[in-house]
C-alpha positions in Angstrom: 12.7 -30.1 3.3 12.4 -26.3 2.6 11.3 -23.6 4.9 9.3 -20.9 3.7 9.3 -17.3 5.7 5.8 -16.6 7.5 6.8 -14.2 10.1 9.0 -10.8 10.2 9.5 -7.5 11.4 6.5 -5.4 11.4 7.0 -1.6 11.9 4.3 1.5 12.3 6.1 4.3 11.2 3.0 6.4 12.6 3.1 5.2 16.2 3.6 8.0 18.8 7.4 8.9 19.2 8.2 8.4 15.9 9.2 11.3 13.5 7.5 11.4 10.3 7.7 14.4 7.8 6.0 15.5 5.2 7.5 13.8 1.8 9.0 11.2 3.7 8.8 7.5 1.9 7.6 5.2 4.3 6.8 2.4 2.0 9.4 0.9 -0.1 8.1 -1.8 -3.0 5.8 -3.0 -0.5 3.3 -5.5 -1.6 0.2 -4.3 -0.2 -1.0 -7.8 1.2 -4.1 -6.7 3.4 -6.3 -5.3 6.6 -7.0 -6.1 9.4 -8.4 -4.8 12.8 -6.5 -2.6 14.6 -5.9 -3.6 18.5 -5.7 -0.2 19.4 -8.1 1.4 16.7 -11.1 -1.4 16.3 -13.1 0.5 14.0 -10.0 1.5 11.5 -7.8 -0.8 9.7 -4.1 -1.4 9.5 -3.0 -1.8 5.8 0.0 -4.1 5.3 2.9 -3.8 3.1 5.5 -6.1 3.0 8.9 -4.4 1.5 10.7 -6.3 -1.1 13.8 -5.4 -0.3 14.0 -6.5 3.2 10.7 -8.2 3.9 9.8 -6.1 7.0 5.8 -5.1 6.8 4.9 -1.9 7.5 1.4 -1.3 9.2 -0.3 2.0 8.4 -3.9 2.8 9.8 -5.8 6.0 8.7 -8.8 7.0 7.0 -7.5 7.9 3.9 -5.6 4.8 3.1 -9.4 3.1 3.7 -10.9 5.6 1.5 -8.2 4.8 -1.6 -8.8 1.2 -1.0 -12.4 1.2 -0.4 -12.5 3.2 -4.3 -9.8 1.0 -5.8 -7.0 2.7 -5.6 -5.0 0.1 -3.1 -5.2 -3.3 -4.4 -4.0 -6.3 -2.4 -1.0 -8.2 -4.5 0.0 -4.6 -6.1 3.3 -2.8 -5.7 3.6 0.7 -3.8 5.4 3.4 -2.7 3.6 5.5 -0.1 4.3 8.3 0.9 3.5 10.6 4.0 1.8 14.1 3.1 1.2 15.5 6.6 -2.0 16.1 8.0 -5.0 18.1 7.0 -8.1 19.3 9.4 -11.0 17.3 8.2 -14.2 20.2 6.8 -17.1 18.1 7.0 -18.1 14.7 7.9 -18.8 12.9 11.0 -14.9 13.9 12.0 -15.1 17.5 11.0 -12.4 19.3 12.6 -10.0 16.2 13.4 -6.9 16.0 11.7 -6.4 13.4 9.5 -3.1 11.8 8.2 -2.8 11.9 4.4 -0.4 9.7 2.0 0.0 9.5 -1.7 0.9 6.4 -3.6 3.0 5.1 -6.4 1.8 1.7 -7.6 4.2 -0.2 -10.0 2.2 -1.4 -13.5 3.0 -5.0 -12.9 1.4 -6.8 -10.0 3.5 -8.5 -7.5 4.6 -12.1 -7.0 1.6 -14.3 -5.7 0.3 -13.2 -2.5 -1.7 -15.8 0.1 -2.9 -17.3 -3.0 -2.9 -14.8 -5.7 -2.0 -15.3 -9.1 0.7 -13.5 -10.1 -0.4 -11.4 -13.4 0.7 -9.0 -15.5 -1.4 -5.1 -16.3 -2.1 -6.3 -19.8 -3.0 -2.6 -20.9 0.5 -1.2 -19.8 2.3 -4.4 -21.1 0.4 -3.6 -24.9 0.6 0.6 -24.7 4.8 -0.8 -23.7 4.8 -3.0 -26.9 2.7 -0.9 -29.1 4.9 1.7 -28.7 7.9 -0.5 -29.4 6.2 -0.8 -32.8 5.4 -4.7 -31.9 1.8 -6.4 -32.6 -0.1 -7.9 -29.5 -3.3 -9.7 -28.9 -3.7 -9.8 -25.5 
């Protein structure tokens, strides 16, 4: 018989009392493995990462995480760094004049391990601009 993790630590490195600055890395190799509902924010989601290194998920909500995923830039079974950039006062838009957290992210060119089902697979352009430029032939 073999046992198979399904349940962790989950932190919110956001949540009031906590002390977040700007720069800070509060993702580390986390596998971005999905959204869902906030309980105390319904109409935002939290974004899951479970870290590599010690399998504790981190759960970050905020409108700009949704707007990089909703445009492709956060892609579940993917790698990341994240980090915090502050906050910003939002110009325009139905929130104009909120202040809204911001993060930047560093996405490792190969996609994780499988992730509730996924495939694991490989960025075929990076893997062939890698080997091209080891002098190599590919047919990908």
């Amino acid at each position: 018989m073999a046992f198979k993790k399904v349940s962790g630590q989950i932190k919110y490195p956001l949540a009031k009392g906590n002390t977040v600055k700007k720069g800070d890395k509060i993702v580390d190799e986390g596998v971005f493995v999905g959204a869902k509902a906030s309980p105390m924010y319904p109409t935002s989601p939290t974004f899951h990462f479970e870290q590599r290194a010690d399998s504790v998920t981190v759960g970050l909500n905020g409108g700009h995480l949704s707007y990089m995923h909703d445009n492709g830039k956060l892609k579940l079974g993917k790698c990341y760094n994240v980090y915090y950039d502050g906050y910003v006062v939002l110009e325009k838009g139905a929130m104009k004049g909120k202040s809204a957290h911001t993060f930047s992210l560093e996405e490792d060119d190969v996609d994780a391990v499988a992730v509730a089902g996924l495939e694991p697979t490989v960025n075929k352009a990076a893997q062939a601009a890698s080997l091209a430029s080891s002098g190599d032939d590919i047919t990908l």
